[in-house]
C-alpha positions as CSV (number, residue, x, y, z in Angstrom):
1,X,0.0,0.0,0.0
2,X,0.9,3.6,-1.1
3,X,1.4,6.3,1.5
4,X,0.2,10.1,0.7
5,X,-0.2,12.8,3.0
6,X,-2.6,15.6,2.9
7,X,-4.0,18.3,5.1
8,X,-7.2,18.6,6.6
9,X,-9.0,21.4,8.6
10,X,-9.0,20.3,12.8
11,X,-12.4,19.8,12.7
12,X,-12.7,16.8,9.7
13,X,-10.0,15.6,12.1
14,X,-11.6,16.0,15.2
15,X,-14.5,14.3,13.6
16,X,-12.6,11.5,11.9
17,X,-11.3,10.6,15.8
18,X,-15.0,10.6,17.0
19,X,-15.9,8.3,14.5
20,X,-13.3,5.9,15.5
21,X,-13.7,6.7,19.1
22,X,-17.2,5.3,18.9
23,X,-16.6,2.2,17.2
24,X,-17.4,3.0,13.2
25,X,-14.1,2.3,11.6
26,X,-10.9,0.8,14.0
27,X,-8.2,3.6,12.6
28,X,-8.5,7.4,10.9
29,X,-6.6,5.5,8.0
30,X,-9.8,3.3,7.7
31,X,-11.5,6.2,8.0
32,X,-10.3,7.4,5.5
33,X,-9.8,4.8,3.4
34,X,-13.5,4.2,3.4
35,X,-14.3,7.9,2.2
36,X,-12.3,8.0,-0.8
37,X,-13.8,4.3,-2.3
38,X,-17.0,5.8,-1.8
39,X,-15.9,8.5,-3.9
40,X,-14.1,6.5,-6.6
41,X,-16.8,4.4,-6.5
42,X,-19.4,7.1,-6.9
43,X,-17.1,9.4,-9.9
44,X,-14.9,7.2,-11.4
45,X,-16.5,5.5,-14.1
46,X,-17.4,8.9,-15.3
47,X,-14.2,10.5,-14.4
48,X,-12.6,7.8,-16.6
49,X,-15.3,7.4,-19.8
50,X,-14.4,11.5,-19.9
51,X,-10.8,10.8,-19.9
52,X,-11.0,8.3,-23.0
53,X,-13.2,10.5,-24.7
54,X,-10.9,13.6,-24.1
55,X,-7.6,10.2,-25.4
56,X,-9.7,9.8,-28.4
57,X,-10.1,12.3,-29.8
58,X,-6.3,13.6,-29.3
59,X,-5.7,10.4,-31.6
């Protein structure tokens, strides 16, 4: 697995420790984890039939 870093205001933070504080995901890393699948999931396929379109017609 890949590391990146990023930056996020204290209070995603704070809430990202509340979440795994109560129980809904065992690290921030999960956390986080979890949050960007649901976004590839939810984008990506668009994100990426854009991307061919904008290959194809370069070609």
């Amino acid at each position: 697995m890949d590391r990146i870093t990023i930056r996020l205001p204290r209070q995603q933070i704070e809430m990202l420790e509340k979440l795994v504080a109560a129980g809904e995901f065992p690290t921030v890393s999960e956390a986080v984890r979890y949050a960007v699948r649901e976004l590839v999931s939810k984008h990506g396929d668009r994100v990426m039939r854009e991307s061919d379109q904008v290959t194809s017609l370069k070609i």
